[in-house]
LOSEPA-579934 format. One line per 10 residues: number of its first residue (from 1); for each residue x, y, z of C-alpha. Coordinates in steps of 0.1 Angstrom, whole numbers, plus 5000, padded with zeros to 4 digits. Each point is the difference from the previous one (the first is absolute). Layout:
residues N
NUM> X:Y:Z; ...
This chain:
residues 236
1> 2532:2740:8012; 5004:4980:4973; 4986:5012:4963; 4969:4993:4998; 5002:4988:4960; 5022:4987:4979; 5011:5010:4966; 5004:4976:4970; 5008:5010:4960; 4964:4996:4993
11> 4979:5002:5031; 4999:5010:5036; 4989:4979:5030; 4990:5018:5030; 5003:4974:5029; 4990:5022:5029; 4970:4982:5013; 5014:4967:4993; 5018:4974:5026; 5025:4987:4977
21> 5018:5030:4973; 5016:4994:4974; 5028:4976:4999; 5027:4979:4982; 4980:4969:5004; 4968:5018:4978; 5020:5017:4977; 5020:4965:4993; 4964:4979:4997; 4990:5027:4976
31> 5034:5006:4980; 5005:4961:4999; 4967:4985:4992; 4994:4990:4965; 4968:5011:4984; 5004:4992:4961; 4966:4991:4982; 4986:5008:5035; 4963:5015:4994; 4986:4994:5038
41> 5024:5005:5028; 4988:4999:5039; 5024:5015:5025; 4989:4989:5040; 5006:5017:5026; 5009:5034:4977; 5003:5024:5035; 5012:5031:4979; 4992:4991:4965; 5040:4997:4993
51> 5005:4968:4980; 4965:5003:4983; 5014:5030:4986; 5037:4987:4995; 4980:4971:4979; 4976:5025:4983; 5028:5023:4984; 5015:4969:4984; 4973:4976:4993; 4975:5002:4965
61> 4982:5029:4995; 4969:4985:5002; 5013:4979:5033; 4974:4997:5029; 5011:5007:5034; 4979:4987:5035; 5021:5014:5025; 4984:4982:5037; 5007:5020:5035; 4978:4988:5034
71> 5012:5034:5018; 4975:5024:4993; 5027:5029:5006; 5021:4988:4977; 4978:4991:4970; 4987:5036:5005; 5037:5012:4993; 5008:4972:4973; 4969:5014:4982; 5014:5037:5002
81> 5030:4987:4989; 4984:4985:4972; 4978:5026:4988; 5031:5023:4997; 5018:4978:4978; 4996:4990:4963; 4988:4968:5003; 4967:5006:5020; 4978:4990:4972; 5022:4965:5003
91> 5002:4992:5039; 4970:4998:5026; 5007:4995:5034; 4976:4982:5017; 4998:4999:5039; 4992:4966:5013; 5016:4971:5018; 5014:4975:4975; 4989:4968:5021; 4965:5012:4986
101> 5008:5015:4965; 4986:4981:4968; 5000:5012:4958; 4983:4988:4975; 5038:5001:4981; 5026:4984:5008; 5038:5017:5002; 5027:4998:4976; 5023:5015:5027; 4997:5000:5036
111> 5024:5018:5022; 5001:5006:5040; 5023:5012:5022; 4983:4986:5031; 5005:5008:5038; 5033:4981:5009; 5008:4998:5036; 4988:4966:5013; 4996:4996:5038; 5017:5024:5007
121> 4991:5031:5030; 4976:5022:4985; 5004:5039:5002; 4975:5018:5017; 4984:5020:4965; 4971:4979:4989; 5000:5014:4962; 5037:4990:5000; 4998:4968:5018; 4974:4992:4973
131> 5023:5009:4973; 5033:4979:5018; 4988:4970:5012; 4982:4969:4978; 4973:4995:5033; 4970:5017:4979; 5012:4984:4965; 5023:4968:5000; 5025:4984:4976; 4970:4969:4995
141> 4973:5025:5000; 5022:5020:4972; 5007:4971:4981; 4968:4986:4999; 4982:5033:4991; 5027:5006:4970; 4998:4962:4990; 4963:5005:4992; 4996:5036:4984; 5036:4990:4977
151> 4996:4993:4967; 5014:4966:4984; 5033:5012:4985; 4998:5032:5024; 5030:5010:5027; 4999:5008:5036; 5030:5020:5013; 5007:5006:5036; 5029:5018:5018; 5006:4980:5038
161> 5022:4999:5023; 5027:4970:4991; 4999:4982:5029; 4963:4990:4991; 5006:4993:4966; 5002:4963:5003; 4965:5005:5018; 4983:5020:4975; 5012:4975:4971; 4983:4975:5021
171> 4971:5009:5003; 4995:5013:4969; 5008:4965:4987; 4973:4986:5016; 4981:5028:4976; 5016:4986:4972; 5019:5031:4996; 5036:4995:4994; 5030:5021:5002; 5016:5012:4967
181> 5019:5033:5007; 5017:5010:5029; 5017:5037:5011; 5024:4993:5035; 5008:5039:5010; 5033:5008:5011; 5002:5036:5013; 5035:5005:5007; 5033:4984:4988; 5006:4967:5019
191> 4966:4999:5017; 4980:4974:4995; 4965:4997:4990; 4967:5016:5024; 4974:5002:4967; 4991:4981:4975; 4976:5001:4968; 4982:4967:4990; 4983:4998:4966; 4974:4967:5001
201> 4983:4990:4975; 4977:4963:4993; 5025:4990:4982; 5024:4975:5016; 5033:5008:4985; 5037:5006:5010; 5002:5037:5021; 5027:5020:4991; 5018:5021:5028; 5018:5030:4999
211> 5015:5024:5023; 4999:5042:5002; 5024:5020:5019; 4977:5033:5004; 5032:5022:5017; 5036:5001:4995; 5004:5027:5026; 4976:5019:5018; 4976:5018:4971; 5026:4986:4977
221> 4976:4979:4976; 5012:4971:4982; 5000:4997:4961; 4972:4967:5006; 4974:5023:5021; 5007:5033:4980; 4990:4980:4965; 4971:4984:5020; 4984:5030:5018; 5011:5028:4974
231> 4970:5008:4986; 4986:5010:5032; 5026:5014:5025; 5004:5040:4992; 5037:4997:5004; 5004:4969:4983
């Protein structure tokens, strides 16, 4: 059996009752997203609580965290994972779906790291076929949600698969939301990219792409993801 939590520097994230655990893709949406000046931050789709937490230690004190999760289960856990942390004065999680969420505030950061598998065969574990596939909350739906709770000069990050990149900046143009940052993950020397982290904002300008090799041999970090995810990894 695997462990049923996961140790950080700064907080632990029990992930037993959740589908997804915790995973490279959350701990680079919540090592890589910027929050400076960031006062209200939503996270959608939270599962565990992991990147509202990753964005909590490292945002402003006074930084305000909604943290979204439809799966009853797992906004249970994300809530114990909260409450055991130092930040759960700063971060509510809120169990609803986001096609129906609406605040009074609008978001200086957004951040998802949504289902990803698109068409493709579903496994038989409901909570986890929730979790994996974008049937109960699609790329439009997503966009559209985030391009009416985000405020004017606010960000929305996302970490996707890279073959629907292209797709994603798509429709999000049709949001007027526009590409301005962009994180293509390499996770061995020589491979070529399966993830990829998309900063949009409403401002139309020229996005700026790099790459990250995570691995230089197998649980041989490279110097880029060490410096990223340091502050969080144990062992880092």
């Amino acid at each position: 059996m695997s462990n049923p939590y996961f140790q950080f520097k700064q907080f632990t994230v029990w992930h037993d009752k959740c589908a997804m655990k915790v995973g490279t893709d959350g701990v680079l949406l919540g090592a890589w997203t910027s929050v400076q000046n960031a006062h209200k931050i939503l996270d959608v789709g939270t599962g565990t609580g992991l990147v509202a937490l990753m964005l909590a230690q490292r945002s402003l004190p006074d930084a305000d965290i909604v943290a979204l999760e439809i799966d009853e289960t797992a906004a249970g856990q994300a809530r114990d994972n909260v409450t055991r942390s130092p930040w759960k004065e700063r971060v509510e999680v809120v169990q609803t779906d986001f096609r129906s969420y609406q605040s009074s505030d609008k978001f200086d950061v957004v951040v998802s790291n949504p289902p990803y598998f698109v068409d493709s065969l579903e496994c038989p574990d409901r909570q986890r076929n929730a979790a994996r596939h974008n049937d109960s909350l699609t790329y439009e739906e997503l966009l559209e949600g985030v391009a009416g709770l985000l405020a004017e000069d606010g960000t929305f990050t996302i970490v996707i698969p890279v073959d629907v990149a292209d797709r994603v900046k798509m429709i999000a143009a049709v949001k007027n939301l526009y590409a301005v940052r962009q994180l293509n993950v390499i996770t061995k020397p020589g491979g070529v990219p399966k993830r990829t982290l998309i900063t949009f904002t409403f401002s139309n300008q020229e996005c700026v792409v790099e790459e990250l090799l995570t691995e230089l041999a197998r649980h041989q970090y490279s110097e880029e993801y060490i410096a990223l995810t340091r502050e969080y990894y144990l062992n880092m």
